[in-house]
N, C-alpha and C positions, 0 to 999 in steps of 0.2 A: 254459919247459916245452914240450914236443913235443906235436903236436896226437894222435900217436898213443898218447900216456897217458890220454888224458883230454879232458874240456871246457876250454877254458882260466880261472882264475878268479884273473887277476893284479888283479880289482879288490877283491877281499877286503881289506880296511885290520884289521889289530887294534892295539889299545890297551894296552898294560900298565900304565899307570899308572891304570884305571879300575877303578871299582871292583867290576864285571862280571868274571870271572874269564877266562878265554883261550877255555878248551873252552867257555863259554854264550857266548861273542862269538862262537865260530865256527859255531857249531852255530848263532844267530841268522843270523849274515848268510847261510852255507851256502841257509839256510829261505827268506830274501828271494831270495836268485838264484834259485830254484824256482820261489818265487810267484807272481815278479814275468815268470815268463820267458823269463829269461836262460840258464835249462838246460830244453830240452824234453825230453816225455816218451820214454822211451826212451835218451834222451844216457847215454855215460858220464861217473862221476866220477875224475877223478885215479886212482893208485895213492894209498895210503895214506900210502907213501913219498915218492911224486913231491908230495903236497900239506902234510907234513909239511915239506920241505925248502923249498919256495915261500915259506909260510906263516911260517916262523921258529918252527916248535912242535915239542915231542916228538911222535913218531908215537902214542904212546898218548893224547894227547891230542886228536889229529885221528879216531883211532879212539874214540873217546867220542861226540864230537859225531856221528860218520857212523851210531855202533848207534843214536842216541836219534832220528836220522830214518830208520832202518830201522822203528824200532820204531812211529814215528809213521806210517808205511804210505808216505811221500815218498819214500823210497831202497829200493830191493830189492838184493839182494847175490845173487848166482850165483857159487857156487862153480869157480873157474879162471877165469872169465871175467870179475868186476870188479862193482861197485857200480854201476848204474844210475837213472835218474829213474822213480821207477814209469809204468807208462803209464795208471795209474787218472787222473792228472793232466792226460790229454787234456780228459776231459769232464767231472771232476770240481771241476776249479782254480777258487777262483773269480773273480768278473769283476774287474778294477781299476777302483778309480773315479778316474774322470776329475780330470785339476788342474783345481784350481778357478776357471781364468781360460777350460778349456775345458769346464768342468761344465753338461750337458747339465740347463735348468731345468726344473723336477717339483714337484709340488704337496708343502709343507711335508706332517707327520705331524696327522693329524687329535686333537687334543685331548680330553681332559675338558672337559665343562657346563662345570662348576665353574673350571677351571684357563683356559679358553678364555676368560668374563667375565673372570676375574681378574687376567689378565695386564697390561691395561695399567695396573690398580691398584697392581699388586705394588713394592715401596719397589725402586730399584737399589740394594742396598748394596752398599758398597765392598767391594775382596777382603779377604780378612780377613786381618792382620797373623801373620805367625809372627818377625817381629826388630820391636825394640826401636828407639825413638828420639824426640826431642822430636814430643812432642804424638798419637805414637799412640795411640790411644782402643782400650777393650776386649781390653789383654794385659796381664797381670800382670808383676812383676818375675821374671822365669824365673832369672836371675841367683842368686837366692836363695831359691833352693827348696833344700833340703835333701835332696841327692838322696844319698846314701852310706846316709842310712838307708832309704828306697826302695828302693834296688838291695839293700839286706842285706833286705828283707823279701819283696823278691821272688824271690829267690836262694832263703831259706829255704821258698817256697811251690813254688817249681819242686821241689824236694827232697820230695816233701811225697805228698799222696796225687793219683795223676794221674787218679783219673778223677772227683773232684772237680773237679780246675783246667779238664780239657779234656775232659768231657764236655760234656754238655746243661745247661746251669742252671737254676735257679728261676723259673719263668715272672715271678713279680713282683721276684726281687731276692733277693740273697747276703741268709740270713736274719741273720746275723752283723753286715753291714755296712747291713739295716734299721735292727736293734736300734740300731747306732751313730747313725744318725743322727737316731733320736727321743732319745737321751740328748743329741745335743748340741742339737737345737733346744729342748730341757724347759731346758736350763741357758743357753741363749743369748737363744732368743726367748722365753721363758715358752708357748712350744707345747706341751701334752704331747700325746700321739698315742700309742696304740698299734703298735709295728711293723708288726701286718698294718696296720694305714693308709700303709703306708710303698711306693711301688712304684717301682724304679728304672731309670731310663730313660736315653738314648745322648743323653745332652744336655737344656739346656732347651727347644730348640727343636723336639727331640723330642716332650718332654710336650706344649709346645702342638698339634700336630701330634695326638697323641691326645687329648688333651681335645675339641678340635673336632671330631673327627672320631664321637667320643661323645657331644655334647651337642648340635652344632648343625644345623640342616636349611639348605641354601640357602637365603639370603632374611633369615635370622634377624637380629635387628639387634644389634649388640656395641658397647657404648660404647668407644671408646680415649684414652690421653691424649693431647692434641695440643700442644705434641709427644711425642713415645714411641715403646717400643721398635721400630723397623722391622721386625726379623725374627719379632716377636711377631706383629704386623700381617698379614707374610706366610705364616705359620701357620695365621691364620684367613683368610683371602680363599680360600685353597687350597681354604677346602672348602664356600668360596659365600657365607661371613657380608655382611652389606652392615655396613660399619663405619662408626659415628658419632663423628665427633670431638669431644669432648670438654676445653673447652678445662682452663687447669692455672694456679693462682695461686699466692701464697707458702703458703696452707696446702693445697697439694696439687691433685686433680680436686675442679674445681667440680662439684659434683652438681645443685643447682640448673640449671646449664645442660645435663646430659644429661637431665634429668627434661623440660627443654623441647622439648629437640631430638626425644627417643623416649624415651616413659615407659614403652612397653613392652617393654619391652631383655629379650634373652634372656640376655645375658652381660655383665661387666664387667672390664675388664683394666684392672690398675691396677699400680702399684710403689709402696707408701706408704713404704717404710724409708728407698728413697733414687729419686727421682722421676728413670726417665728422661727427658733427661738433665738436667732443669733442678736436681736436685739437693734438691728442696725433701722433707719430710717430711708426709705425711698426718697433718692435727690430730685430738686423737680427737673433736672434734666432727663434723667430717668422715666419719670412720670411722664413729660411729653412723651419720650421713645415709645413707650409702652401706649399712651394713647396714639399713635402714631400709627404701631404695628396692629394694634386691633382695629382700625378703622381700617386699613391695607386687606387683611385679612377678614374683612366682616366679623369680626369673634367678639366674644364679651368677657368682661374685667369683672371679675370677683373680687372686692372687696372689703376685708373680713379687718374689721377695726375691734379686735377682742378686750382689749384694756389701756386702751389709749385716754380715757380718763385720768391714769393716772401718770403723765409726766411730769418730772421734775426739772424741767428750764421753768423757761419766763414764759414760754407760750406752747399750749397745744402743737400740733402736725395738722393742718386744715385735712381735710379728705381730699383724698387721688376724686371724688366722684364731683368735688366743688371747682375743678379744673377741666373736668368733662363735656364739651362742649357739643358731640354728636353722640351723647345719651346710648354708652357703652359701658357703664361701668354701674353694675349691684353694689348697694350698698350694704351689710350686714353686718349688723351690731347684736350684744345680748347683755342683759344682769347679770349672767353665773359669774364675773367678777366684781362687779361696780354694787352687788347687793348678796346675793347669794346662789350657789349651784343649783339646790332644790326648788327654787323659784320655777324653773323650767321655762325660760322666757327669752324670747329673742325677739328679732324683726328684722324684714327687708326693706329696703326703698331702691324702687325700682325706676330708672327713668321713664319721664310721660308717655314714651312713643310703648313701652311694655302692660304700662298697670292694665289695657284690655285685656291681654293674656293670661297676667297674673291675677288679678278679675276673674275670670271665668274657672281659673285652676282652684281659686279657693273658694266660691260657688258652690262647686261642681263637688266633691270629695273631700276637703284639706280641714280639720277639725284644730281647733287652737287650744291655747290655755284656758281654762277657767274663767269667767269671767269676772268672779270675785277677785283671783288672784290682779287679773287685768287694773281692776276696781281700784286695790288699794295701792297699786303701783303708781297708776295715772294722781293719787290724791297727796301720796308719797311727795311726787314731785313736781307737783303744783301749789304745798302748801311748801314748800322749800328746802323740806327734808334730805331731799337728795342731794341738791348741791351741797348744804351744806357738808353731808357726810361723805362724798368725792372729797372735798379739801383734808376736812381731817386724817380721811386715809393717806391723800397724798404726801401728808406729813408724816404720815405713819411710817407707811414704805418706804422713804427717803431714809429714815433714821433706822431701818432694818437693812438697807443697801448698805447705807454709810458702814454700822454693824459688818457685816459679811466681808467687805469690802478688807476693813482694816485687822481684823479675825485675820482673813485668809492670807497676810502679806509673808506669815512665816512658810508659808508653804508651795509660795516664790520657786519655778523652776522642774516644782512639781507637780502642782496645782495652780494654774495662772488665772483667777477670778477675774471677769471682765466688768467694768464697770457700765451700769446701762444708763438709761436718761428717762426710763419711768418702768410702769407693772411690776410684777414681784415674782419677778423669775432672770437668771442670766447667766448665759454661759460661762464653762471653764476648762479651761484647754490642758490637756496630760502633757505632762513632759516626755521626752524621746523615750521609748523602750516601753513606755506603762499601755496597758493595757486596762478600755474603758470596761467592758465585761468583765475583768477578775477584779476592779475594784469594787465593781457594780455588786458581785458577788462575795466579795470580804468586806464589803458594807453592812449588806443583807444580816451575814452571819453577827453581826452586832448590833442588828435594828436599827438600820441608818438607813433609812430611804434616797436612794440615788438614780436618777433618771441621765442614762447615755445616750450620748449625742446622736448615734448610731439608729435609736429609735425613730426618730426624726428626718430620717433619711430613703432617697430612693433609691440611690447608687452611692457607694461607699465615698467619704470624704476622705483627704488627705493626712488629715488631723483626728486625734483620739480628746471625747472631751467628755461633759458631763451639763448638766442644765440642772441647776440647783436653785431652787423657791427658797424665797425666805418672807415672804407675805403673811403664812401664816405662822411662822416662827417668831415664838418671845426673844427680846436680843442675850439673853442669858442661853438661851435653847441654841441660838446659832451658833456663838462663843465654845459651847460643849461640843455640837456639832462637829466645829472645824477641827478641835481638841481630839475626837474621835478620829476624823481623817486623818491631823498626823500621825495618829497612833497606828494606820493601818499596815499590813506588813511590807509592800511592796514601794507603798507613799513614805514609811521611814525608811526603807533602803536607798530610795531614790535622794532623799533630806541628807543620809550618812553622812 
């Protein structure tokens, strides 16, 4: 290229086999030589022609990318004379920030109260899984989701009225895909609810997020299980709760021991159907304790039923909220297991003496899902599709437990697998002396994803264990799996 056509820009690289199209790669990197620089204000650019031919593009596509930074005010065009670097760019551009090995040090962003306390409370969890493999915790089998009928009900919803799908939606939730879901919790958990108690929200972590942010003041005390859920945890700390842990035995949260620790609890988060993670089920003696102490106490019952669709008895766990008799106890349910993660989709039901509350909260500020996603969810599971894909999974999971279950028996004394009674996660207890982090970590070093018990926790347990998914694991993949743990070096010394 001659320097008298233009700046020179032989460092442009484009990619065709990506999946960025020609004219937004060049129109990008065009944007970084500016930015960053490399073409000052006033420079020319290329002919059209001279940078088509450089470049390996048709000219109409180099002319695309150069109007869309005309347009964006970076390139001005002067008729006869050429395409220029605006000179707004003198004093406009802005600064680059320094590499980070020459980053000039500055006082971090000043925090929230609330976020500022919280943080070194707040659980690390792990990143969260989007593929599949032995022992990942918290993904469903994606594998077997039923997606042909999906795509035909969302197909038919795009076709459909658009300023339902893509306008504004219902401040609390697709009324259609309310309704669906008090019919299936009245015929699943013995819940019945009226829809308007129905409000649906960008996840469960969402809800907790509004819940607290509704009920609690800093300071307020909130029983948790210990162990339990982590992201629950970090939900309320966010908005200053001080949390008491709470410990968890075979019939579920001891209440007896929150009544000792703070009997005057403002809140209670609990999982009875299927006890993060340890699996166990809230007895209903229990449940009464528990509605018992929160009515004692004025406080309200969080109840967070994450995958309780999928047990393997004869019956369902009705909901702690369908025994709730002085309207104490949130109910929150979500898809990220029963359909999928990226769905982003949850809900609360709140009892009737609340919904004004939660009413005016989702009104006033609280933006939900999509309302298309809303759309085909509600059509999902009114043309039957949902149930019937809960059974099949439930047959699935069962036969990946069974799987796990009988894998892990050689590993007896060192690795004690607990059997659960539904979802596709369950603990496993270390034998004396092993240690949950150097497994965790000589796991790692072999690409074995292992989630310790320890994570899940507020205050150290007595016991060293692990919580190992097999939901989205092939039973061949578990089998390798377990085969990998006995190979590991401290878990065959312990086997010796």
């Amino acid at each position: 290229m001659k320097q008298t056509a233009g700046a020179l820009l032989s460092s442009i690289r484009l990619d065709r086999n990506a999946r960025q199209g020609i004219s937004v790669q060049l129109y990008l990197a065009l944007r970084e030589v500016i930015l960053s620089g490399g073409l000052r204000a006033g420079e020319r650019l290329p002919a059209t022609r001279t940078l088509a031919r450089e470049t390996g593009v048709s000219r109409t596509t180099v002319i695309d990318a150069v109007d869309r930074l005309v347009a964006e005010g970076m390139l001005v065009s002067r008729v006869g004379a050429g395409t220029f670097v605006s000179d707004t760019l003198d004093h406009d551009r802005p600064p680059r920030m320094a590499a980070p090995d020459r980053a000039a040090p500055g006082r971090p962003p000043r925090l929230s109260y609330a976020i500022g306390h919280a943080e070194d409370a707040l659980a690390r969890r792990a990143w969260l899984p989007h593929k599949g493999g032995a022992f990942v915790t918290a993904l469903p089998a994606l594998e077997a989701f039923p997606m042909a009928h999906w795509s035909r009900i969302s197909a038919r919803l795009m076709r459909g009225d658009r300023g339902m799908m893509m306008g504004y939606g219902e401040p609390k939730g697709y009324a259609p895909l309310r309704r669906a879901i008090a019919t299936h919790l009245a015929a699943l958990k013995g819940l019945r609810c009226d829809p308007g108690q129905v409000f649906v929200t960008c996840g469960a972590q969402h809800a907790f997020s509004l819940i607290a942010q509704l009920l609690l003041n800093p300071g307020d005390r909130v029983w948790m299980e210990n162990p339990g859920a982590s992201g629950a945890r970090n939900a309320l700390l966010a908005e200053g709760a001080e949390l008491v842990p709470v410990s968890v035995d075979d019939e579920g949260l001891v209440v007896r021991d929150g009544l000792d620790r703070a009997p005057h609890f403002r809140l209670a988060f609990v999982t009875p159907s299927h006890q993060q993670p340890l699996g166990h089920v809230l007895s209903l003696g229990r449940r009464f304790e528990l509605l018992k102490a929160a009515e004692d106490a004025q406080a309200v019952v969080v109840e967070d039923d994450y995958d309780s669709e999928f047990y393997f008895g004869n019956a369902p766990q009705p909901a702690l909220s369908s025994i709730d008799e002085n309207q104490r106890v949130i109910y929150v349910g979500t898809f990220s297991k029963s359909l999928f993660p990226a769905l982003r989709l949850g809900y609360i039901v709140v009892p009737p003496r609340m919904v004004g509350a939660f009413d005016r909260m989702f009104m006033s500020w609280v933006s939900g899902p999509p309302t298309l996603t809303q759309a085909i969810t509600a059509d999902f599971m009114d043309e039957g599709h949902f149930a019937t894909h809960i059974r099949l999974m439930r047959r699935l999971y069962k036969a990946r437990h069974d799987t796990l279950v009988a894998a892990a028996r050689d590993l007896a004394g060192a690795l004690d697998v607990q059997p659960t009674t539904g979802g596709f996660h369950t603990p496993a207890f270390l034998g004396a002396g092993l240690s949950e982090d150097r497994i965790v970590d000589q796991a790692a070093q072999r690409g074995i994803t292992l989630a310790p018990l320890g994570r899940y926790c507020l205050s150290p347990l007595d016991r060293q264990g692990l919580v190992l998914g097999f939901g989205c694991s092939l039973p061949e993949d578990i089998r390798q799996g377990v085969a990998a743990l006995r190979a590991l070096p401290d878990i065959a010394r312990k086997l010796a």
